[in-house]
C-alpha positions as CSV (number, residue, x, y, z in Angstrom):
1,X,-49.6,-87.0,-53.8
2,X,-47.8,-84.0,-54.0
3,X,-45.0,-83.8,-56.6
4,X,-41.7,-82.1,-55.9
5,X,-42.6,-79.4,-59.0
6,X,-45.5,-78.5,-57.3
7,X,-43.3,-77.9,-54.1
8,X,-40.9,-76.6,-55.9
9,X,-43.6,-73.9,-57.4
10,X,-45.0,-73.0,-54.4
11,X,-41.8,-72.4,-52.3
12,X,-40.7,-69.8,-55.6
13,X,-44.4,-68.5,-55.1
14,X,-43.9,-67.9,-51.6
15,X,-40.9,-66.0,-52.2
16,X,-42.4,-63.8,-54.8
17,X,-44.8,-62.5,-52.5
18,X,-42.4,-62.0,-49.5
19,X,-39.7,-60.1,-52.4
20,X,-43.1,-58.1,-53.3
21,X,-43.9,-57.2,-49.9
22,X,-40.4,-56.5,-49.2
23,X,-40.5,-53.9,-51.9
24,X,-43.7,-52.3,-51.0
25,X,-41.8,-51.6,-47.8
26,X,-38.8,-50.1,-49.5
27,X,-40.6,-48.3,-51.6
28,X,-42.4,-46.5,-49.1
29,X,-39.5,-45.8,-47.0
30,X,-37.4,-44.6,-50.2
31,X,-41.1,-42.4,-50.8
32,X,-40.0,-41.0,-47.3
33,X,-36.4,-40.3,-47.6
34,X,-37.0,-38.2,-51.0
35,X,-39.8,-36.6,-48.8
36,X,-37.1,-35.4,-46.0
37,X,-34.4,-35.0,-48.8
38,X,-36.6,-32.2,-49.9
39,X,-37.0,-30.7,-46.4
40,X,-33.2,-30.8,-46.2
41,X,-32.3,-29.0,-49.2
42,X,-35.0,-26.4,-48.4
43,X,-33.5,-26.0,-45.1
44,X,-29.9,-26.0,-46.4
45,X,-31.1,-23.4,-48.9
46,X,-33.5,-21.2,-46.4
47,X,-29.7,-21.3,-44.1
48,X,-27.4,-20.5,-46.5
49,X,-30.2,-17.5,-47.5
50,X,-30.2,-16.3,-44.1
51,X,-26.3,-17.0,-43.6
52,X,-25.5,-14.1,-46.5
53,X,-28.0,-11.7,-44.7
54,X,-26.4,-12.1,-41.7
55,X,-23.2,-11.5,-43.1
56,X,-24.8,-8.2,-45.1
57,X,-26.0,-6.9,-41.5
58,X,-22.6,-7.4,-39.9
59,X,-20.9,-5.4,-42.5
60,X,-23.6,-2.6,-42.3
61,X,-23.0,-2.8,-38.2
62,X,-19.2,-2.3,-38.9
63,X,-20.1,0.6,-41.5
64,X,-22.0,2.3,-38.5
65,X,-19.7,1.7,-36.2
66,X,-16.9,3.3,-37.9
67,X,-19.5,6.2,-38.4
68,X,-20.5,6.5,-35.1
69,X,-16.3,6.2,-34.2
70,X,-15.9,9.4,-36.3
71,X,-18.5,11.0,-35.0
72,X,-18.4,10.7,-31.3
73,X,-14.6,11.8,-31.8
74,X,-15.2,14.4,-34.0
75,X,-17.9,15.4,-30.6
76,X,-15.4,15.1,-28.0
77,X,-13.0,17.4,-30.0
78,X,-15.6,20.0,-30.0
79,X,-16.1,19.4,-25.9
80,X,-12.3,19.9,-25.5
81,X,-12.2,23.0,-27.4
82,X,-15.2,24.3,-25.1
83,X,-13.8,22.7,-21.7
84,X,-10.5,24.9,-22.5
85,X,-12.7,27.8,-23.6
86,X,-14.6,27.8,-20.2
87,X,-11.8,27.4,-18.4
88,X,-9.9,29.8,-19.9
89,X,-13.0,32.1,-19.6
90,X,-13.6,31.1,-15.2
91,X,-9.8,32.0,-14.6
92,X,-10.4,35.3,-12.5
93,X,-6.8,36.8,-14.1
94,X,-4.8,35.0,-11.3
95,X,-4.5,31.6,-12.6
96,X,-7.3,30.6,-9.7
97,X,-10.5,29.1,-10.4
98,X,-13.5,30.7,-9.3
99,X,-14.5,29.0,-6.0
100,X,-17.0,26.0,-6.3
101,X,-19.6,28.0,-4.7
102,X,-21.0,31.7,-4.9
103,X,-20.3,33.9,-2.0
104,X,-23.1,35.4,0.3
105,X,-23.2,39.3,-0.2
106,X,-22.9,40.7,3.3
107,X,-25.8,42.9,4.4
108,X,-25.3,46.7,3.7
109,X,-25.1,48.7,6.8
């Protein structure tokens, strides 16, 4: 007959091997999660990488805007200057513009 020891000893035995199985399976997710902890702190690191050149470009856009500001100004003071000049230049002495288009020469007779 069977003793209550022996039952006893196999119901502990039986619960070994389901804690040891248990623990193969957490060990294999924990193997997993350190696996994708890696990937994340690569990622986090590739981001934060590509964060500070992003934020290096925008300042070297705002540099060349304020470039392209002072010259595009500096530009349309120089056509100002030659839009007075030309019209100071078409004025025929009476304050008139020239007409917008030439005039035929009549035929000599």
């Amino acid at each position: 007959m069977i003793t209550l020891p022996a039952v006893i000893e196999s119901l502990v035995a039986a619960l070994l091997l389901v804690t040891l199985a248990f623990c193969i399976l957490l060990e294999r997710r924990l193997r997993t999660f350190r696996a994708g902890e890696e990937s994340l702190r690569r990622l986090v690191a590739d981001l934060a990488a590509s964060t500070a050149r992003a934020e290096q470009a925008v300042h070297g856009l705002g540099e060349t805007t304020r470039a392209a500001e002072a010259a595009l100004d500096h530009r349309i003071g120089e056509a100002r200057a030659l839009t007075n000049q030309l019209a100071f230049i078409a004025r025929d002495g009476t304050g008139r513009r020239p007409p917008s288009r030439p005039r035929l020469r009549e035929p000599a007779s």
